[in-house]
Each structure stands twice: as C-alpha cells, then as structure tokens.
C-alpha positions as CSV (number, residue, x, y, z in Angstrom):
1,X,102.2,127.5,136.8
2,X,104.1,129.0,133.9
3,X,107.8,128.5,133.3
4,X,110.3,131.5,133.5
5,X,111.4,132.5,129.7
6,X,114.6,131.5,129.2
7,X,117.4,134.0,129.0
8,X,120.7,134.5,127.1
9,X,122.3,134.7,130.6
10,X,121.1,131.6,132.0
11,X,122.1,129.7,128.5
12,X,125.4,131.1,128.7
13,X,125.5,129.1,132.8
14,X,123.9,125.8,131.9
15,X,126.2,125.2,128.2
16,X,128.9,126.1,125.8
17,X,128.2,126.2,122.6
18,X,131.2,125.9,119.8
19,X,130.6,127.7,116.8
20,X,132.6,126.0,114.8
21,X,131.2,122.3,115.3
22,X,127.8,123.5,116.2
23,X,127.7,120.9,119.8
24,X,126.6,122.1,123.2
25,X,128.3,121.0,126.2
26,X,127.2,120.9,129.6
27,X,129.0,123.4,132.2
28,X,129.6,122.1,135.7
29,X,127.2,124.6,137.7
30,X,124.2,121.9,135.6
31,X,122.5,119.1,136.5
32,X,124.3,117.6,134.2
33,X,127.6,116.2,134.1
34,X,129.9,118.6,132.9
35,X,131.6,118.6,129.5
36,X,128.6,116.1,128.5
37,X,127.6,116.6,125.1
38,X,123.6,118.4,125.1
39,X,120.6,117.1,124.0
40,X,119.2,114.6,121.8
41,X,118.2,113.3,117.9
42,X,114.0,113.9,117.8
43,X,112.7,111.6,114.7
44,X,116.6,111.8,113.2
45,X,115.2,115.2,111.6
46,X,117.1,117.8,115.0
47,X,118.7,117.9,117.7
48,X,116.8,119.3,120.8
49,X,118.2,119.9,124.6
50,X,116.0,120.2,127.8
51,X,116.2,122.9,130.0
52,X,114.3,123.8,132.8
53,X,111.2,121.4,131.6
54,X,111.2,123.0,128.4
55,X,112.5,121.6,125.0
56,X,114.3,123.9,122.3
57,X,115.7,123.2,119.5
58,X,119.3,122.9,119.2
59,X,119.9,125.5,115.9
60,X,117.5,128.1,118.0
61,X,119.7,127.9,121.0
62,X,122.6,128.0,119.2
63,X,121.4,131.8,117.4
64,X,120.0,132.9,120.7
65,X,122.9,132.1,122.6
66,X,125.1,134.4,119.9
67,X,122.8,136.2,119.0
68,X,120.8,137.0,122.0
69,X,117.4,136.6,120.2
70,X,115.4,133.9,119.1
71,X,115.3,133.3,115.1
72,X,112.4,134.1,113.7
73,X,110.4,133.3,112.1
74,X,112.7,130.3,111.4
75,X,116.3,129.4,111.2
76,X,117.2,127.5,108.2
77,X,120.4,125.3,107.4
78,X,122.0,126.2,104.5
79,X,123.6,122.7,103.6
80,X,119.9,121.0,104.5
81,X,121.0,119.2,107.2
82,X,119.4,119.8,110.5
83,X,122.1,118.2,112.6
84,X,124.4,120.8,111.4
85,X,124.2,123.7,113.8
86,X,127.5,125.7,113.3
87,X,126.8,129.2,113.1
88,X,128.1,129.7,109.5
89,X,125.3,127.1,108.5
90,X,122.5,129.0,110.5
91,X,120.2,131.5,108.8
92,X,116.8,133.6,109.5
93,X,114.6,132.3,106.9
94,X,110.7,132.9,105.9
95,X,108.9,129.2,106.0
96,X,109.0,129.8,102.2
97,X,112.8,130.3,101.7
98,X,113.0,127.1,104.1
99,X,111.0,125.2,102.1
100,X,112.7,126.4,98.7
101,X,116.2,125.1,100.5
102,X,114.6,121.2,100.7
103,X,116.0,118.5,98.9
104,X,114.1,116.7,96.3
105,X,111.3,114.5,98.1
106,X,111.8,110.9,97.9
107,X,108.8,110.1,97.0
108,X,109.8,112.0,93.3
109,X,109.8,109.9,90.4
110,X,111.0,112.3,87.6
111,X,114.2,112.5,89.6
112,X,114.0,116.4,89.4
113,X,113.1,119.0,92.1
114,X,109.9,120.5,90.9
115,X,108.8,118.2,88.1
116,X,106.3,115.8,87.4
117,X,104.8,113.6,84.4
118,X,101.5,114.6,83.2
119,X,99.7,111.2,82.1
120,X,96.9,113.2,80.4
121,X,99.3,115.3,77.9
122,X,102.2,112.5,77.7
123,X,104.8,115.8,78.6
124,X,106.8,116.6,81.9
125,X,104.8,119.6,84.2
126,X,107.5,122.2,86.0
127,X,105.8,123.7,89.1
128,X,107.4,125.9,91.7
129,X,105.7,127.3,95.2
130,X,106.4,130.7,96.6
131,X,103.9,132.3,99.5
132,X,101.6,129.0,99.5
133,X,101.0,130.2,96.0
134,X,101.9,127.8,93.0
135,X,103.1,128.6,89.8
136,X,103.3,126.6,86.8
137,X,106.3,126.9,84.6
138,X,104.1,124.9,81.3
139,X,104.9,121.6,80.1
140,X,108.0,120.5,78.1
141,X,109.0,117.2,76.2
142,X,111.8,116.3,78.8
143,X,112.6,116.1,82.3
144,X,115.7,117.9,81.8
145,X,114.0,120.6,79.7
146,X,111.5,121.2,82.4
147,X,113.7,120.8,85.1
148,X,116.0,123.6,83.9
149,X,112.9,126.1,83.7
150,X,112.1,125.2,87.5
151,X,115.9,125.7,88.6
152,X,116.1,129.1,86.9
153,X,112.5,130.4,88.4
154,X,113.7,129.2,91.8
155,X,117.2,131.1,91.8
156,X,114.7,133.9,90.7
157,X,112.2,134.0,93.0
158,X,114.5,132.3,96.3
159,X,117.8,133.6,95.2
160,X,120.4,132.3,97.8
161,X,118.0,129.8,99.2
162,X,117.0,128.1,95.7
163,X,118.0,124.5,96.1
164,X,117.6,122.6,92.2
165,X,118.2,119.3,93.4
C-alpha cells in the first residue's frame, strides 16, 4: 500500500520549525512528546525525522515547510555543514554547484582544493569539475601557483557557490 504524500499542512500539525536555529520540535497533537527536539544524526553527515513511516531529511523539511515545495533538485548549505538547517543557510542548488560548495577532501595531499602532484612531470596539476565534465587548468611549478588558477576558474564557473578551500 502506498503512503499518503506528505503535505505542508500536515508538517505545519506534527512540528515547529525555528528559522533562526534550524531545530524542529514536536507539537502536542504528535506521537511524540511535545516540545521534543525532531529527528536524528544519519552517518554524522544530516539530520533526518520520521514521519508517517517515511524519512526526510531535515534541510528538505525545513524549505518545504516555508516554502511549501520540496527543493529541488537539491538544497545546499551554504557554510558546508549539513547540520546547519537555518533558513538563511538553505539554498536550491544543481548537484554541481553542491559539489563546487565541498570542502577539500581529506584524503588531499597537496593541501589545496583542486590540486594534485603529477609524478610523471615533477609539477602540480589544477583540475576543476563542472557538469560531470573535467577541465584541466595545465600544470604549474607550485601548489600555490596552481591552486590560485583553480580558485579563480571555480568563482568563474560556480560563482556564489565556489568554495577554494
């Protein structure tokens, strides 16, 4: 049997949400006990709340219960944290902008967003991504030298969601 979609109305029954700290709380006509802070950390990487058998995600809630329409094709953090779900840190984003607004991946080792060392040429290689197509920016003597060639492509091509570091 399929589940009944979930509408603004309903949302605005079960929870509050406070746009200013981003946390929903429970109302008293819930299951729940009222004023009890919604939802749960998934993986440390969101937070997501259970409704009617269903899981959502707490930043789509959060625009869908403003905005009274789901985000699509994804809402994106601005300061990169997923916990963060204040309305003035909620976006609609492409996946590509989303992607551009990541942090530097741990796994790194120039220390630079978009750089990497080319054993075969002995010189630093500045890539960028935009559309699941890759662009390579050439390959410079420095980190630093390549680094800055990525940061200005990305403000380019991502403008407000370019993220350098």
């Amino acid at each position: 049997m399929k589940k009944a979609e979930l509408t603004q109305e309903r949302l605005h029954k079960l929870l509050r949400y406070n746009r200013k700290t981003g946390e929903f709380r429970w109302r008293r006509n819930s299951n729940q006990r009222a004023g009890q802070i919604a939802g749960c950390r998934v993986r440390s990487e969101c937070c997501v709340i259970r409704i009617d058998g269903r899981h959502y995600q707490a930043h789509q809630l959060a625009w869908f219960y403003v905005k009274g329409e789901w985000g699509r094709p994804i809402i994106d953090h601005r300061d990169g944290d997923p916990l963060n779900n204040r309305l003035s840190n909620l976006r609609i984003s492409t996946h590509s902008d989303s992607a551009a607004n990541r942090r530097r991946m741990r796994s790194n080792r120039s220390g630079f967003k978009g750089v990497v060392f080319c054993p075969r040429t002995g010189k630093w290689r500045a890539m960028i991504t935009k559309d699941r197509r890759r662009f390579c920016l050439g390959r410079y003597a420095t980190a630093e030298e390549a680094h800055e060639v990525y940061a200005t492509k990305a403000r380019e091509l991502f403008g407000e969601f370019a993220r350098t570091k």
